[in-house]
KOLGUKE-816711 format. One record per residue (C-alpha): x, y, z; residue number from 1; residue in one letter. Coordinates in nm, 4 decimals, decimal comma. Example, Ala and Ser with C-alpha at 12.3 -4.5 7.8 and 13.67 -1.06 7.14 Angstrom:
<atoms>
1,2300 -0,4500 0,7800 1 a
1,3670 -0,1060 0,7140 2 s
</atoms>
This chain:
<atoms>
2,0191 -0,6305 3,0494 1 x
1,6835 -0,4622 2,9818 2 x
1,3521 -0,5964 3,1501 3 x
1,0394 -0,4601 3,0300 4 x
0,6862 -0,4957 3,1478 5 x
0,2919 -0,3345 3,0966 6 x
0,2467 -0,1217 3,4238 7 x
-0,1292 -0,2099 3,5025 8 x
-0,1251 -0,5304 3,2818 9 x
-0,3745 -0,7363 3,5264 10 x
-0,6187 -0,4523 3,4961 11 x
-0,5805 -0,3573 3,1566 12 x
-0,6626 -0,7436 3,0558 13 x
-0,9457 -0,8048 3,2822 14 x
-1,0456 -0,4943 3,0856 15 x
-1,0391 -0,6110 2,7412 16 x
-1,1066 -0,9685 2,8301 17 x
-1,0560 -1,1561 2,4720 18 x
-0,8966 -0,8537 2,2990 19 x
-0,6294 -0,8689 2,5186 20 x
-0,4838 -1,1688 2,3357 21 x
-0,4286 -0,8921 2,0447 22 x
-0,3136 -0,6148 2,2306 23 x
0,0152 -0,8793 2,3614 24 x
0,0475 -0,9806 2,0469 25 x
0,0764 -0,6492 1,9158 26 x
0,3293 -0,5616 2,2015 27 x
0,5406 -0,8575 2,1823 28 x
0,6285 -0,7356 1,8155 29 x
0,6972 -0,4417 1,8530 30 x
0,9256 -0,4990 2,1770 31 x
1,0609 -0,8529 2,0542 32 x
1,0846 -0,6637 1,7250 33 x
1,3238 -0,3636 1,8509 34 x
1,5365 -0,6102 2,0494 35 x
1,5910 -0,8485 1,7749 36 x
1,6954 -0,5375 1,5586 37 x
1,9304 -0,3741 1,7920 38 x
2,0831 -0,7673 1,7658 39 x
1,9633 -0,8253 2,1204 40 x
1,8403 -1,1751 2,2582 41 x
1,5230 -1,2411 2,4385 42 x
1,6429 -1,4397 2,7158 43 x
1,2801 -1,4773 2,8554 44 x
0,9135 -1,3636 2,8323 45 x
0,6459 -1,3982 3,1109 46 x
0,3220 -1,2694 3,0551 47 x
0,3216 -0,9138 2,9519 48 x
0,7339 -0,8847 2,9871 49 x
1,0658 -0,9170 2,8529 50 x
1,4075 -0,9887 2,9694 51 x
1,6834 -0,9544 2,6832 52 x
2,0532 -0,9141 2,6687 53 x
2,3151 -0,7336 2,4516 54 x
2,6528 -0,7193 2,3886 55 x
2,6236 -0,3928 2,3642 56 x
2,4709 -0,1607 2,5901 57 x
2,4173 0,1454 2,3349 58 x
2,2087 -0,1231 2,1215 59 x
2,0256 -0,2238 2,4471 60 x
1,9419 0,1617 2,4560 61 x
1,8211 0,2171 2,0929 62 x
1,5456 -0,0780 2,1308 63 x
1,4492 0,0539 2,4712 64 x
1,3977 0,3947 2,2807 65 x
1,2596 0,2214 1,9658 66 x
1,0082 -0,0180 2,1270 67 x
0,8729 0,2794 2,3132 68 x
0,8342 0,4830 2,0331 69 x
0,7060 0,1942 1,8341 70 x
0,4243 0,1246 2,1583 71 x
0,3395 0,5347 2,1364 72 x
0,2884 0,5708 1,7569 73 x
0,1278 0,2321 1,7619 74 x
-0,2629 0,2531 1,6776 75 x
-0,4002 0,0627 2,0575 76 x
-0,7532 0,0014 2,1010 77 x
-0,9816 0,2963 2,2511 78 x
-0,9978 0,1360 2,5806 79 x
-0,6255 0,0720 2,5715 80 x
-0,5270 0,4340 2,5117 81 x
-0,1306 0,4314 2,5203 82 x
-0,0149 0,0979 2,6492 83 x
0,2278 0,2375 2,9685 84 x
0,5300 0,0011 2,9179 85 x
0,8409 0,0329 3,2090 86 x
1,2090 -0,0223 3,1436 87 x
1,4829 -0,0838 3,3402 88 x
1,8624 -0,0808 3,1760 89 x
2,1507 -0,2260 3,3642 90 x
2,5091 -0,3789 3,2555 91 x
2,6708 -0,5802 3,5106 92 x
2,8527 -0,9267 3,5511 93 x
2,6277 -1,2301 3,4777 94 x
2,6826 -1,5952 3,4193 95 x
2,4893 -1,7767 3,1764 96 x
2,3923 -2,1582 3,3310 97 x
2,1627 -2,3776 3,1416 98 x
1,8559 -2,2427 3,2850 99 x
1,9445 -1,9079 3,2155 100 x
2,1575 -1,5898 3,3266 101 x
2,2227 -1,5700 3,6885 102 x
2,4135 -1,3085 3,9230 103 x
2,2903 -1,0458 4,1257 104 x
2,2968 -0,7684 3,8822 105 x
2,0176 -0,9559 3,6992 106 x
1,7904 -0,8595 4,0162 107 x
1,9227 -0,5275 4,0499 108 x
1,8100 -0,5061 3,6606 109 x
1,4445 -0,6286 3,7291 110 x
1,4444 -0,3385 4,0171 111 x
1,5296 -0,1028 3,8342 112 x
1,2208 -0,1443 3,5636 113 x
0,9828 -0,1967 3,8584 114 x
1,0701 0,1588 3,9617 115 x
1,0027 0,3141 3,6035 116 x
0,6730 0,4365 3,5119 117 x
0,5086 0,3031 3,2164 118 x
0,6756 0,5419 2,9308 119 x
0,9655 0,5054 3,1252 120 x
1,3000 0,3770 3,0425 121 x
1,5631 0,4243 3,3638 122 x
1,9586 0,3887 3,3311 123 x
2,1246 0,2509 3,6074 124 x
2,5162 0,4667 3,6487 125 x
2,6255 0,1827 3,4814 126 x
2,4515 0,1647 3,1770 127 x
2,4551 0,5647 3,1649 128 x
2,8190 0,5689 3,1430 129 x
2,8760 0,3405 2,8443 130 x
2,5964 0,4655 2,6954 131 x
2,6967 0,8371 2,6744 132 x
2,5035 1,0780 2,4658 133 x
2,3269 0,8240 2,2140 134 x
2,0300 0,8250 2,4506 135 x
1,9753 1,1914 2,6454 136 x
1,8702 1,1344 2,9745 137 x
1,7785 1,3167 3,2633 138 x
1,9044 1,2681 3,5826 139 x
1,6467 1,1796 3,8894 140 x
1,9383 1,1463 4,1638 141 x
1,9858 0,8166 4,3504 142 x
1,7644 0,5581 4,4308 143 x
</atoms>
């Protein structure tokens, strides 16, 4: 599961005011974009974030890694600067009901991006151990 989201997205559109209509538009692509190449599927999008699933958790960590390359080579407005996205990667058991995936490891998912910085994509020990070396990470201890 990988939840995404603008760190300072309230500010940042108060901000830009109309131009921030472009600027999510321009995200959403490039995000939506890396998930739906990696064969992922956007389960959700509110506002400024993402929640997608994978099979797969290595393809869950190349369009983490993609999207926020795509977001830092991206050409943002001058008042934008580098739009700050957070991450959060976690692989546990969910159920899928009709109104969506449910199970406690989709909270512990959406925890673990509210922790990262924007920039930042964090691995839960989960996801780090199927993942192996296809993503280098560093470890910050437990949280």
């Amino acid at each position: 599961m990988l939840f995404t989201d603008i760190e300072g997205s309230t500010r940042l559109a108060a901000r830009l005011g109309s131009g921030w209509a472009e600027v999510l538009a321009d995200h959403h692509a490039l995000v939506g974009g890396a998930i739906a190449a990696e064969g992922g599927f956007v389960d959700g999008t509110e506002g400024d974030a993402f929640f997608a699933t994978f099979v797969d958790a290595v393809a869950a960590a190349r369009a983490a890694v993609s999207s926020l390359r795509a977001l830092r080579a991206h050409g943002w407005p001058a008042e934008v600067g580098e739009l700050a996205v957070r991450m959060g990667l976690h692989v546990g058991y969910v159920e899928r009901r009709r109104t969506g995936y449910v199970g406690l490891e989709v909270h512990r998912a959406a925890r673990v991006s509210a922790a990262a910085h924007g920039g930042q994509l964090l691995l839960t020990s989960s996801a780090r151990a199927l993942i192996g070396d296809v993503v280098l990470s560093e470890p910050l201890g437990m949280h």
